[in-house]
N, CA, C and O of each residue as an XYZ file, in Angstrom:
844
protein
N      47.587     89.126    141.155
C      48.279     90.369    141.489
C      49.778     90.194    141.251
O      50.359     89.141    141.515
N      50.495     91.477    140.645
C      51.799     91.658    140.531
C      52.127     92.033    141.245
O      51.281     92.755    141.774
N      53.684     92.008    142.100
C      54.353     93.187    142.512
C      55.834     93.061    142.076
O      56.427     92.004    141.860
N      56.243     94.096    142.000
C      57.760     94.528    141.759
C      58.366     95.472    142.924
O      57.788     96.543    143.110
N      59.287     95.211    143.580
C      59.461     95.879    144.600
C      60.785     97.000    144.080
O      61.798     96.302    144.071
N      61.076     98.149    143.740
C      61.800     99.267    143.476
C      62.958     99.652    144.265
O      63.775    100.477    143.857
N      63.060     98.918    145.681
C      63.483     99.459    146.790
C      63.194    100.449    147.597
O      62.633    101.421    147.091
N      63.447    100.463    148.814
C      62.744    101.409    149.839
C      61.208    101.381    150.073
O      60.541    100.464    150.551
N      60.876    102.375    149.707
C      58.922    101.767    149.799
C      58.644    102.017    148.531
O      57.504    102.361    148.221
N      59.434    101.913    147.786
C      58.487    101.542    146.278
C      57.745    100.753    145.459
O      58.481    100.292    144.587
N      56.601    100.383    145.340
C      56.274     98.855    144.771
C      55.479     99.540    143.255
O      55.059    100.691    143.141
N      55.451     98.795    142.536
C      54.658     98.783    141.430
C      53.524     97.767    141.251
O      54.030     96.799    140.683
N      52.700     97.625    141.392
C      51.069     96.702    141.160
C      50.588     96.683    140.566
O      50.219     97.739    140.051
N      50.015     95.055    139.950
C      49.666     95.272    138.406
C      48.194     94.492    139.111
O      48.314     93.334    139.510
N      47.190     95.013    139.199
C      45.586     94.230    139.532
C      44.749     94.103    138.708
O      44.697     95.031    137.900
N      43.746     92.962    138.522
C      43.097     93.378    137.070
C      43.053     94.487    136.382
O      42.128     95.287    136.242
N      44.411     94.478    135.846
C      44.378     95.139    134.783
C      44.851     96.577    134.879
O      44.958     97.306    133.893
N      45.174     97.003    136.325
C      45.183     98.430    136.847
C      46.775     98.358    137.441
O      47.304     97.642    138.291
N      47.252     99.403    136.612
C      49.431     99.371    137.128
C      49.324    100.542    138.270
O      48.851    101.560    137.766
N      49.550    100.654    139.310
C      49.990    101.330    140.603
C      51.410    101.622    140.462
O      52.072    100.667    140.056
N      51.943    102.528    140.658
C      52.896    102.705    141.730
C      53.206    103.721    142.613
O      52.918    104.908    142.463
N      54.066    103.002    143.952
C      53.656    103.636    145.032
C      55.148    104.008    145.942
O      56.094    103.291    146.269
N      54.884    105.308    146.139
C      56.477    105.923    146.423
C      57.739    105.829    145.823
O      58.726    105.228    146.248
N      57.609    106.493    144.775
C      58.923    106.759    143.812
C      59.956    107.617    144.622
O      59.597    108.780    144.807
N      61.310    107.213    145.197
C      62.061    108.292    145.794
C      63.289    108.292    144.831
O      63.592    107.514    143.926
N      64.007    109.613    145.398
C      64.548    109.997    144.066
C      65.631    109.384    143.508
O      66.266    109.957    142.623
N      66.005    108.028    144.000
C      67.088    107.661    142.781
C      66.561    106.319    142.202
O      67.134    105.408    141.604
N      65.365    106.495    142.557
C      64.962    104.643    142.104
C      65.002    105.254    140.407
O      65.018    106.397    139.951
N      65.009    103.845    139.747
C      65.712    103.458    138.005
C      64.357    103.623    137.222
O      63.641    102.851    136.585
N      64.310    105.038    137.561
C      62.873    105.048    136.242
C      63.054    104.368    134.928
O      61.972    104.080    134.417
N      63.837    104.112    134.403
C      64.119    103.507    133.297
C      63.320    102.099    133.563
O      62.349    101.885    132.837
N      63.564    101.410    134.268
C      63.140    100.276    134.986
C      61.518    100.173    135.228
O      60.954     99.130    134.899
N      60.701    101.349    135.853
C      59.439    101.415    135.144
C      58.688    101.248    134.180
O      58.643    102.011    133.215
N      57.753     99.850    134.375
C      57.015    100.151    132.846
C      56.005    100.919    132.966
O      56.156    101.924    133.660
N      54.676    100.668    132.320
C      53.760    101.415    132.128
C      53.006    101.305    133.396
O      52.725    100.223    133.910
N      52.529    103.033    134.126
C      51.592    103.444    135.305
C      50.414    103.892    135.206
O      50.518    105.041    134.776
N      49.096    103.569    135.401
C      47.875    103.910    135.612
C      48.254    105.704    136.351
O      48.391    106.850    135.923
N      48.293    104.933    137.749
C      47.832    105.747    138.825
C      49.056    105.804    139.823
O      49.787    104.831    139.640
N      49.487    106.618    140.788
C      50.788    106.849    141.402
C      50.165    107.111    142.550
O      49.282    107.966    142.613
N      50.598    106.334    143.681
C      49.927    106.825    145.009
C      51.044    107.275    145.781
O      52.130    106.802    145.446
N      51.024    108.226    146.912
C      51.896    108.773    147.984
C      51.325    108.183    148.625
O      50.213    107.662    148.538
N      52.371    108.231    149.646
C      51.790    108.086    151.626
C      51.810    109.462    151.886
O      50.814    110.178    151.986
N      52.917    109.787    151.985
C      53.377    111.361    152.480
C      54.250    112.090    151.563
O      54.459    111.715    150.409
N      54.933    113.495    152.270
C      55.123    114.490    151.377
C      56.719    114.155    151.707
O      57.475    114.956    151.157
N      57.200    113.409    152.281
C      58.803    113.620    152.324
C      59.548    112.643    150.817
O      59.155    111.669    150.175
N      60.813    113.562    150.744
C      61.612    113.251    149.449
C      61.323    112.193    149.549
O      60.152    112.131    149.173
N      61.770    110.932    149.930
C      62.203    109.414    149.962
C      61.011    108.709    149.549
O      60.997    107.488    149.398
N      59.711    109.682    149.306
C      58.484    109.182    148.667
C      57.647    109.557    147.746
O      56.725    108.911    147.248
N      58.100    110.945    147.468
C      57.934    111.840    146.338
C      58.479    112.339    145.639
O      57.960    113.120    144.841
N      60.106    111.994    145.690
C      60.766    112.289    145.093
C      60.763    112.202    143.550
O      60.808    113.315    143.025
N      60.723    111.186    142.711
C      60.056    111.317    141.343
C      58.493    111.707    140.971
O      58.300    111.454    139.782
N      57.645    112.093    141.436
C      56.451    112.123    141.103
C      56.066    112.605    140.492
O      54.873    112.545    140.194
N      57.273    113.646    139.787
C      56.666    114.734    138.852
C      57.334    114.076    137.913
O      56.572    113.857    136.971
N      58.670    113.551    137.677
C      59.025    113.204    136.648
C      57.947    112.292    136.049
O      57.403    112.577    134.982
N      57.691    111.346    136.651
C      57.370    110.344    136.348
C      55.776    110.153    135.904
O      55.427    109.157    135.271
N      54.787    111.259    136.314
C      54.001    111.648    136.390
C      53.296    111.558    134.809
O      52.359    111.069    134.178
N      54.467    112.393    134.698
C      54.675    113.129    133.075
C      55.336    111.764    132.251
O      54.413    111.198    131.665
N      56.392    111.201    132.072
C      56.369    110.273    131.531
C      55.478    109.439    131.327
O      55.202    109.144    130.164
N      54.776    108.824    132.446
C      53.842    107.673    132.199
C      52.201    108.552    131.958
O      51.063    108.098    132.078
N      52.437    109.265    131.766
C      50.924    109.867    131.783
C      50.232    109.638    133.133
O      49.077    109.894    132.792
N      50.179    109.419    134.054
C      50.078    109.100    135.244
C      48.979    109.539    136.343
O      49.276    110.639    136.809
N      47.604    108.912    136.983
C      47.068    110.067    137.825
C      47.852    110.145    139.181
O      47.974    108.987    139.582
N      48.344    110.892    139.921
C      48.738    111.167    141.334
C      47.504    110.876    142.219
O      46.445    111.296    141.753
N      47.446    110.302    143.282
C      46.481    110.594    144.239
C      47.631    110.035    145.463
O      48.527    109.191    145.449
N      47.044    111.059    146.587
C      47.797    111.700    147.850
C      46.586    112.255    148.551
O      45.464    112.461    148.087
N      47.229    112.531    150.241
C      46.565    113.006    150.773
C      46.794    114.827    150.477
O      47.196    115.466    149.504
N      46.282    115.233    151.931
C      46.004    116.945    151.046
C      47.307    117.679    151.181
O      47.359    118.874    150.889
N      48.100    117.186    151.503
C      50.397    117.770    151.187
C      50.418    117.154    149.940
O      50.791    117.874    149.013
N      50.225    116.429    149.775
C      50.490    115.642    148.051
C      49.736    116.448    146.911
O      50.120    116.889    145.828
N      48.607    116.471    147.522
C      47.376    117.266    146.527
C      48.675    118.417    146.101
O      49.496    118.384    145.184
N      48.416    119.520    147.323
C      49.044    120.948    146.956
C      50.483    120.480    146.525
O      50.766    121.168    145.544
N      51.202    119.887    146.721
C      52.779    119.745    146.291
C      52.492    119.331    144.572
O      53.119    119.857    143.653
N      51.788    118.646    144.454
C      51.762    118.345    142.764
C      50.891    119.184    142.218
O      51.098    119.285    141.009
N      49.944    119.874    142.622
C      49.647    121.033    141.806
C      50.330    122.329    141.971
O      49.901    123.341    141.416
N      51.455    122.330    142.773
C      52.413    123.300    142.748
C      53.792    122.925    141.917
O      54.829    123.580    142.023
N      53.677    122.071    141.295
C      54.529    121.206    140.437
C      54.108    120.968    139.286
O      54.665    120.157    138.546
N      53.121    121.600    138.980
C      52.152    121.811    137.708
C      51.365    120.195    137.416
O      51.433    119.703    136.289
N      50.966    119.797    138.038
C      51.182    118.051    137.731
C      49.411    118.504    137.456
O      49.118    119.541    138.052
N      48.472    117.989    136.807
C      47.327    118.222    136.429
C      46.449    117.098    136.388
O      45.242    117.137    136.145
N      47.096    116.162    136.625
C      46.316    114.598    136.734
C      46.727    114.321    138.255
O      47.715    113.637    138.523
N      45.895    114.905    139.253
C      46.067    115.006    140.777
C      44.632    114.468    141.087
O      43.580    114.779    140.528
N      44.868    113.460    142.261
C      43.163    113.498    143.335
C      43.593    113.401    144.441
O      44.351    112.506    144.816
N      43.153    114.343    145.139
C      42.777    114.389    146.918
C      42.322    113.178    147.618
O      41.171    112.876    147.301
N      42.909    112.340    148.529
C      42.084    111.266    149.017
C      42.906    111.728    150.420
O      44.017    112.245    150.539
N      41.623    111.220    151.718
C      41.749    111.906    152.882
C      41.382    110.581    153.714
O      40.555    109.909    153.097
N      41.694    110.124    154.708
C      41.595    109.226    155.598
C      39.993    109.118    155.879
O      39.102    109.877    156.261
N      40.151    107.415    155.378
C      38.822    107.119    155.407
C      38.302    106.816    154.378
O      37.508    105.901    154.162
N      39.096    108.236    153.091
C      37.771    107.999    151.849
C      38.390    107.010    151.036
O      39.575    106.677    151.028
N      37.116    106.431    150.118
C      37.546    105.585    148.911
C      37.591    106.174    147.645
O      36.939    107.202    147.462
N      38.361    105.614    146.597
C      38.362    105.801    145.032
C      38.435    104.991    144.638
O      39.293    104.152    144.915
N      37.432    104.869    143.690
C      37.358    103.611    142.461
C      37.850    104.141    141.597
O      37.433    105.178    141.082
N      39.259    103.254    141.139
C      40.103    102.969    139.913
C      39.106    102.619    138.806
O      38.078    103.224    138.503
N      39.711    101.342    138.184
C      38.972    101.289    137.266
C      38.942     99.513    136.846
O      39.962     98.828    136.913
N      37.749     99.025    136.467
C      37.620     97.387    136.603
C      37.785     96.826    138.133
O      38.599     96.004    138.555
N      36.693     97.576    138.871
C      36.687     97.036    140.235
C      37.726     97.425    141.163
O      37.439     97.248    142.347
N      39.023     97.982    140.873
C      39.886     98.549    141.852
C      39.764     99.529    142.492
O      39.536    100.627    141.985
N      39.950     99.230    144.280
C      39.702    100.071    144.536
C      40.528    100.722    145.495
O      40.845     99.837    146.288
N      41.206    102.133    145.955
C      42.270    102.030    147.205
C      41.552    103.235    148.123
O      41.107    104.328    147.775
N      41.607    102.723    149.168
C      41.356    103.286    150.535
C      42.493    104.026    151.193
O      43.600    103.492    151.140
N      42.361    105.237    151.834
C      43.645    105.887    152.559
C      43.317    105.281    154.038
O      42.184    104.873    154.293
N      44.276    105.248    154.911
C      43.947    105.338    156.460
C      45.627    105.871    156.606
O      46.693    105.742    156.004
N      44.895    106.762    158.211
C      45.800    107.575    158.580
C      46.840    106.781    159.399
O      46.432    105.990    160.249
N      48.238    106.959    159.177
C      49.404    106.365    159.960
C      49.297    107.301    161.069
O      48.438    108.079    161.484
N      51.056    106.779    161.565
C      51.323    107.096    162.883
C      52.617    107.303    162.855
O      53.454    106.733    163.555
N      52.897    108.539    161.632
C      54.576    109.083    161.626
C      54.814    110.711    161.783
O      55.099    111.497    160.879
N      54.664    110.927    162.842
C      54.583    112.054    163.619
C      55.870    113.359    162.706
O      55.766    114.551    162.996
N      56.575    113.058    162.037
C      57.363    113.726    161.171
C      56.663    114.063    159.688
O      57.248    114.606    158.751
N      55.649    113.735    159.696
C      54.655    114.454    158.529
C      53.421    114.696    158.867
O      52.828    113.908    159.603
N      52.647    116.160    158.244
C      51.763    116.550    157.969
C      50.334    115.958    158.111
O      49.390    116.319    158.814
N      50.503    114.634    156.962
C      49.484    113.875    156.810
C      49.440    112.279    156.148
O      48.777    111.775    155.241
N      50.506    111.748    157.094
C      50.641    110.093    156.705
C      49.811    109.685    156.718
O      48.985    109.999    157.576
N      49.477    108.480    155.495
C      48.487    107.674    155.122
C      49.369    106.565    154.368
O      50.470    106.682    153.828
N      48.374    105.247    154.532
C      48.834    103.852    154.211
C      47.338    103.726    153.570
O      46.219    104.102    153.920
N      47.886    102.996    152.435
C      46.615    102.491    151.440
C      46.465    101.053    151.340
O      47.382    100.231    151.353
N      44.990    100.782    151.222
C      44.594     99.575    151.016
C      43.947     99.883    149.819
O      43.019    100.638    149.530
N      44.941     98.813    148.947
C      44.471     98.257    147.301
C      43.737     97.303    147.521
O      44.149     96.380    148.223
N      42.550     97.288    147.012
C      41.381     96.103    146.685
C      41.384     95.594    144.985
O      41.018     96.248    144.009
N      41.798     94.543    145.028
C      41.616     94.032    143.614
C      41.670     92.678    143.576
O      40.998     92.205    144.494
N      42.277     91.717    142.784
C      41.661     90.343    142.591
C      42.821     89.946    143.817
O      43.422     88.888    143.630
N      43.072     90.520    144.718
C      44.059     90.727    146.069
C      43.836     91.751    146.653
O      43.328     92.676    146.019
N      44.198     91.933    148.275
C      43.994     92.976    149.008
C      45.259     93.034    149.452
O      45.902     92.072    149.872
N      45.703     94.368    149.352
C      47.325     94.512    149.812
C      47.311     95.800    150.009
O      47.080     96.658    149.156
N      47.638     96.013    151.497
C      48.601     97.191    152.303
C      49.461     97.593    152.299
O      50.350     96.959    152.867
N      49.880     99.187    151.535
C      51.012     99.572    152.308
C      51.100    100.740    153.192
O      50.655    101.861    152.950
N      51.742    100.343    154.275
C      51.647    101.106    155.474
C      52.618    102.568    155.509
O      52.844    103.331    156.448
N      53.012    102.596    154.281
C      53.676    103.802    154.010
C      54.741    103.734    155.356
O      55.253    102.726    155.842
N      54.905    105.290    155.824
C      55.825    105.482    157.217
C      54.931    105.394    158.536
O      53.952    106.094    158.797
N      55.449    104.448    159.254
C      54.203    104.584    160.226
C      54.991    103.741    161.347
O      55.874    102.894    161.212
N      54.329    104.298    162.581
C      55.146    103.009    163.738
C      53.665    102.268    164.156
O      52.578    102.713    163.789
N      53.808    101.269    164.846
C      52.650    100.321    165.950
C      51.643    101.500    166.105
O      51.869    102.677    166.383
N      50.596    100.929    165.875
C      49.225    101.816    166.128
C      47.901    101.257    166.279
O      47.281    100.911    165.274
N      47.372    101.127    167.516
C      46.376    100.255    167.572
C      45.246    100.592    166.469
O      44.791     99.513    166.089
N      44.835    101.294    166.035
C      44.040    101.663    164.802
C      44.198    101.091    164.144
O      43.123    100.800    163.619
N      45.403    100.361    163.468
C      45.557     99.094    162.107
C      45.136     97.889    162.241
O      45.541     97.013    161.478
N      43.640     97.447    163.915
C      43.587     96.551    164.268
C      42.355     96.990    163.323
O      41.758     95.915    163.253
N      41.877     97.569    162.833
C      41.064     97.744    161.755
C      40.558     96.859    160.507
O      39.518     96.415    160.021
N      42.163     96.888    160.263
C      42.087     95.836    159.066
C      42.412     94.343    158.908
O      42.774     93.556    158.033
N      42.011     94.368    160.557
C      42.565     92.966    160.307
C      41.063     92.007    159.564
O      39.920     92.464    159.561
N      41.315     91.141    159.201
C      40.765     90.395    157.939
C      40.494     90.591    156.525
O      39.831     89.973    155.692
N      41.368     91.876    156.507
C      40.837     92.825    154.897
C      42.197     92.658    154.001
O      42.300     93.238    152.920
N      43.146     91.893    154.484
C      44.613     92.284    153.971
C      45.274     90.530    153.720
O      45.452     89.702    154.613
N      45.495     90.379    152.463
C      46.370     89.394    151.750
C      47.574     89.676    151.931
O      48.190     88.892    152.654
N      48.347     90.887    151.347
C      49.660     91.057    151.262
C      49.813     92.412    152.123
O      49.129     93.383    151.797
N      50.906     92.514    153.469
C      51.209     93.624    153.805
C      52.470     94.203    153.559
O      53.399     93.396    153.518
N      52.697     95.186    153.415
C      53.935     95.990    152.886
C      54.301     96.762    154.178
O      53.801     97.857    154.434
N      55.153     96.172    154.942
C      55.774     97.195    156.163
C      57.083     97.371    156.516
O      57.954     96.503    156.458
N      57.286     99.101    157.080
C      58.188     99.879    156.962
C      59.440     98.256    158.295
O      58.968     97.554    159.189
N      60.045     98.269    158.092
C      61.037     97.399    159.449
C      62.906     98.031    159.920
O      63.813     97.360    160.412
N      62.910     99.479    159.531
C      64.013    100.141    159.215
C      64.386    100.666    160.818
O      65.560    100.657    161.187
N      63.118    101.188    161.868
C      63.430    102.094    162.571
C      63.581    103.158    162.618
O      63.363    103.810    163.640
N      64.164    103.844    161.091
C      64.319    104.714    160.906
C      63.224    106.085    160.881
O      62.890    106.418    159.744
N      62.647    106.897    162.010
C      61.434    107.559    162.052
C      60.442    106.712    161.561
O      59.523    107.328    161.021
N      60.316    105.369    161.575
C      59.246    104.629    161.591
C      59.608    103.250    162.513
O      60.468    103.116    163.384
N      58.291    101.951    161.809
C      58.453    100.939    162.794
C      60.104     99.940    162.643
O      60.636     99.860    161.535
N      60.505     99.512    163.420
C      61.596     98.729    163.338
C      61.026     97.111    163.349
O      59.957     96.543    163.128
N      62.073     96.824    163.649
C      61.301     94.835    163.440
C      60.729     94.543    164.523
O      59.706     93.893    164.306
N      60.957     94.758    165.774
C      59.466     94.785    166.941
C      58.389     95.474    166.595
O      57.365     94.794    166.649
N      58.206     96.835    166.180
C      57.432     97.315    166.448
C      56.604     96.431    164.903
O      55.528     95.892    165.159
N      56.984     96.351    163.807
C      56.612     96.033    162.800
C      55.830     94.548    162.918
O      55.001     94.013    162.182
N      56.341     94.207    163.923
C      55.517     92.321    164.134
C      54.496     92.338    165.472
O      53.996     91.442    166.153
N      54.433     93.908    165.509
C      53.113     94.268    166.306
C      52.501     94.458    165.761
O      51.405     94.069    166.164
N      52.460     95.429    163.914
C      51.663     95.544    163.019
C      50.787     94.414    162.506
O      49.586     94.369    162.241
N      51.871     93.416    162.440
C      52.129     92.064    161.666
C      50.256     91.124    162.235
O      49.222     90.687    161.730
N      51.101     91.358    163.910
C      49.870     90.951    164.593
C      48.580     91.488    164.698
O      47.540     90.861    164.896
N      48.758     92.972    164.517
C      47.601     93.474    164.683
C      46.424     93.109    163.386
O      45.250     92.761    163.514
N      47.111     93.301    162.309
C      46.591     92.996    161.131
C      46.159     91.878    160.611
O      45.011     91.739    160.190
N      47.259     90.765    160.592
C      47.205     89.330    160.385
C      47.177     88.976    158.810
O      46.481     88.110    158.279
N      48.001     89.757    158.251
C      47.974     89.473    157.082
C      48.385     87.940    156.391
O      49.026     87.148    157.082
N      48.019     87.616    155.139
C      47.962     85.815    154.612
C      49.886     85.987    154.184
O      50.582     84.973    154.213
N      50.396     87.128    153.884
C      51.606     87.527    153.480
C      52.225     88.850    153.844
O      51.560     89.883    153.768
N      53.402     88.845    154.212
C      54.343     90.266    154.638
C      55.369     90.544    154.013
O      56.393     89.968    154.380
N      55.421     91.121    153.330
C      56.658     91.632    152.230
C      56.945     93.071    152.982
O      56.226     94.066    153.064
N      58.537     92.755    153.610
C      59.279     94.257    154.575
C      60.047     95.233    153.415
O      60.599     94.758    152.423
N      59.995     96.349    153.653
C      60.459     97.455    152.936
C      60.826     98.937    153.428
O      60.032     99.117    154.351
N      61.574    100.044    153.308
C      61.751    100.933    153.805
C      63.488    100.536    154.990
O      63.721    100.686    156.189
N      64.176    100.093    154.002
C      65.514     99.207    154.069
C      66.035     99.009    153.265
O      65.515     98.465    152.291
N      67.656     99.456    153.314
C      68.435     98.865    152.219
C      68.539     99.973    150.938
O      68.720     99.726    149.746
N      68.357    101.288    151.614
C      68.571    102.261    150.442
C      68.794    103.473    151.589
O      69.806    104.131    151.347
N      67.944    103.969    152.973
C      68.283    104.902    153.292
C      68.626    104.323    154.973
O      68.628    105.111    155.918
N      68.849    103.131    155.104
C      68.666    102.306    156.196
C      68.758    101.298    156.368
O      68.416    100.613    155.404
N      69.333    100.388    157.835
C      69.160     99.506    157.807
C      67.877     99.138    158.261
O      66.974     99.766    158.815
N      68.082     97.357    157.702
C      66.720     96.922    158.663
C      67.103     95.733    158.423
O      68.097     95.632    157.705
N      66.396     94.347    158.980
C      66.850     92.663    158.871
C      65.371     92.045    158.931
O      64.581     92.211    159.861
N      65.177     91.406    157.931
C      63.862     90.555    157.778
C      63.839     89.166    158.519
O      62.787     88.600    158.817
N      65.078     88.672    158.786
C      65.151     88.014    159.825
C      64.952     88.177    161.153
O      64.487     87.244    161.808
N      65.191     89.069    161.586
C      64.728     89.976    163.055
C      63.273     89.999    162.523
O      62.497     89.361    163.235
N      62.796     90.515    161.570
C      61.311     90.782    161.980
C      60.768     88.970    162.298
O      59.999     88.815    163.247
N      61.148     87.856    161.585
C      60.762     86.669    161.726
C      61.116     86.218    163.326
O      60.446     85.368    163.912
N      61.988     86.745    163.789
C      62.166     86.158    165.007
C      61.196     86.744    165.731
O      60.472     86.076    166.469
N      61.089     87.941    165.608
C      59.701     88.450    166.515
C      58.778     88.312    166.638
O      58.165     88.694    167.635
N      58.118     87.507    165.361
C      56.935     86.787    165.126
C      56.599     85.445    165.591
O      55.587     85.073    166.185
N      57.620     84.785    165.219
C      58.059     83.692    165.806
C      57.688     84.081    167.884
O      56.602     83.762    168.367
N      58.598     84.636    168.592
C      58.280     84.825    169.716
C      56.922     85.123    170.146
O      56.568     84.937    171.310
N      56.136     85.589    169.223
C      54.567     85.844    169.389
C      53.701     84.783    169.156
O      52.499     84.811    169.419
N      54.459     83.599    168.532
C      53.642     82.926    167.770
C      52.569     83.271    166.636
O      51.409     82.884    166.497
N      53.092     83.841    166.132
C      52.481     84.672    164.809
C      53.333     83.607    163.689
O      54.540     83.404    163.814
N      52.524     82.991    162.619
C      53.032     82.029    161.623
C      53.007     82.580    159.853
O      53.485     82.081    158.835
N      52.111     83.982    160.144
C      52.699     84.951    159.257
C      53.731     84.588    157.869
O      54.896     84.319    158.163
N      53.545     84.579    157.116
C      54.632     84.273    155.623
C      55.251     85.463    155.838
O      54.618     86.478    155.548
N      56.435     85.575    156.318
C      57.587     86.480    155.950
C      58.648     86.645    154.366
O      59.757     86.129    154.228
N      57.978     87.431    153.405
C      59.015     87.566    151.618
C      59.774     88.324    151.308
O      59.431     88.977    150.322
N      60.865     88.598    151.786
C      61.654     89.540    151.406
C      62.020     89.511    150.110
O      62.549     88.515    149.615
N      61.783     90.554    149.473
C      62.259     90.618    148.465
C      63.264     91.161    147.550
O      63.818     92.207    147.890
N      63.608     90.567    146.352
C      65.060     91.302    145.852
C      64.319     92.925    145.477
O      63.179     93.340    145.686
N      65.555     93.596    144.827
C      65.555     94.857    144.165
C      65.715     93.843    142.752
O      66.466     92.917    142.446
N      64.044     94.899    141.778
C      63.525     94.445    140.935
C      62.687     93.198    140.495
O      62.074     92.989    139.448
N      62.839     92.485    141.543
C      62.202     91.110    141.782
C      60.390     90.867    141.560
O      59.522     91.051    142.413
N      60.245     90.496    140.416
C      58.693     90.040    140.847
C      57.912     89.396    141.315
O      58.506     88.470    141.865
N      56.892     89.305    141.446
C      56.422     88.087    142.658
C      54.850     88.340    142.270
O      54.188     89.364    142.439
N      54.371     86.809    141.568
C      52.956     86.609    141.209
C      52.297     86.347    142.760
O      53.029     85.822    143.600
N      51.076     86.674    143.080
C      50.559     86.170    143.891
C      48.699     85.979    143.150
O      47.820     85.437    143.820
């Protein structure tokens, strides 16, 4: 598995063979994009949909979102759209597969965090705070992607409650450092106090990272 992290909650994923990317907001360096399969939302606010149409259209692209995403990109003329609703699955293509589950960010409609299945399992929790429901996945998740900003989502406590709930093999923090602060060191200390031994990766802007 690839990732490239965009800044904020943007990542790009390259899984056998299948390119993701996930929350384009509106000033990340499309130029900087290479080639996209499939484009996933969490939710309908700018800071995560903000390119989706551009970009849509450039990369030839399918959208899949929950049902604010659905109607926002077919009101955006976008024609390569799928509906995915908490709970359901879609098979990509060569075994990939991503799952929605519903967050816990009370400032949208219909937050959802996806689990990518591919030759890696990796979460992103989109906008979301502590929610005992993500005790769900715990044993299903290699790499987690979580919000640590505070900002209408989890901060670095609440985020190393996720951390725990889940138990992911790796934690790469995001949703910081473009509309917010946040400190990946704070989230390590909190883990640390839990005794949670968790791989904490922060990563650069543009930075890749084989796993």
């Amino acid at each position: 598995m690839k990732i490239i992290w965009y800044g904020h909650a943007c990542f790009w994923v390259e899984t056998k063979g299948v390119r993701i990317l996930i929350d384009p907001y509106p000033e990340v360096d499309d130029d900087r994009i290479g080639e996209v399969d499939y484009i996933l939302i969490t939710h309908e606010h700018v800071d995560h949909y903000g390119k989706v149409e551009l970009l849509s259209r450039l990369r030839d692209a399918t959208v899949i979102g929950p049902p604010t995403i659905y109607m926002m990109a077919v009101s955006d003329g976008i024609t390569k759209v799928r509906e995915i609703k908490d709970g359901e699955t879609i098979e990509l293509e060569n075994g990939v597969r991503v799952t929605a589950y519903y967050m816990e960010h009370p400032s949208s409609q219909y937050p959802v965090g996806y689990l990518i299945e591919g030759d890696k399992n990796l979460f992103h929790a989109g906008d979301t705070y502590s929610t005992p429901t993500l005790q769900k996945l715990r044993g299903k998740v290699d790499v987690l992607l979580v919000p640590i900003s505070g900002r209408s989502t989890a901060n670095e406590r609440e985020a190393a409650q996720i951390v725990e709930d889940i138990r992911p093999r790796l934690v790469i923090p995001m949703h910081y450092g473009i509309y917010g602060t946040g400190d990946p060191e704070k989230l390590r200390e909190e883990l640390r106090a839990r005794r949670i031994w968790t791989l904490v990766r922060p990563m650069e802007l543009y930075e890749e990272l084989v796993i």
